[in-house]
N, C-alpha and C positions, 0 to 999 in steps of 0.2 A: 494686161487686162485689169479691167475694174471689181476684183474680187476683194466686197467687204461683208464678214459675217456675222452675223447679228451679234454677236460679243461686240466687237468695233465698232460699231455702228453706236451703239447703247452706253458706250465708253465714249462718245462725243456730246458736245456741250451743242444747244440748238445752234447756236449761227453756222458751227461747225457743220453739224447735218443739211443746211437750207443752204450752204454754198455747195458741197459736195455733191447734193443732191441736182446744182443748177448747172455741175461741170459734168455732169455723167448724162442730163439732159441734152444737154448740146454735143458732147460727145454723139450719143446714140442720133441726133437729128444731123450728124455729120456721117456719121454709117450709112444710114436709110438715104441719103441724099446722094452719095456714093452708087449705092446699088442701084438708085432709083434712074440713076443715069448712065446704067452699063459698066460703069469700071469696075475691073475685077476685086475682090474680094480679098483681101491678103491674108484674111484669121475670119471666117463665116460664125465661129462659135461664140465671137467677141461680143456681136448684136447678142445674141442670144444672153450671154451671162451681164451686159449693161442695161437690160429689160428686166432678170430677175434681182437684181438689184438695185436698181431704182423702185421696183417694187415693193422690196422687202424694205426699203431705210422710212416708203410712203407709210408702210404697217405698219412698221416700229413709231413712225410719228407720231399714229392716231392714237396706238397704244397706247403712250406714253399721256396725250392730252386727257385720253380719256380715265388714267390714276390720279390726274392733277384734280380733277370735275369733283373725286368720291370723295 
């Protein structure tokens, strides 16, 4: 699974977060594609923890532009 905690996250240099970010993307559009077509599921929790993480690397991005701004 794609479990990264915001320590890690915050610990990468941007190009690093704007790939990771683009490989957890397609990951999770490879799950949903998955379900969306009947085949079973082999880890259900997986969608789940590659949505809160993708999530939280987007927060941590904005946060970070928006210290750059003050």
């Amino acid at each position: 699974m794609a479990i990264l905690r915001s320590k890690q996250i915050r610990e990468m240099n941007p190009e690093e977060r704007r790939k990771k970010l683009s490989d957890l993307s397609l990951e999770l559009f490879k799950e949903m594609g998955n379900v969306k077509m009947g085949r079973p599921v082999k880890n259900p929790g997986k969608i789940k923890e590659l949505r809160r993480t993708i999530s939280r690397m987007i927060t941590i991005e904005k946060e970070l532009k928006k210290e750059v701004k003050k």
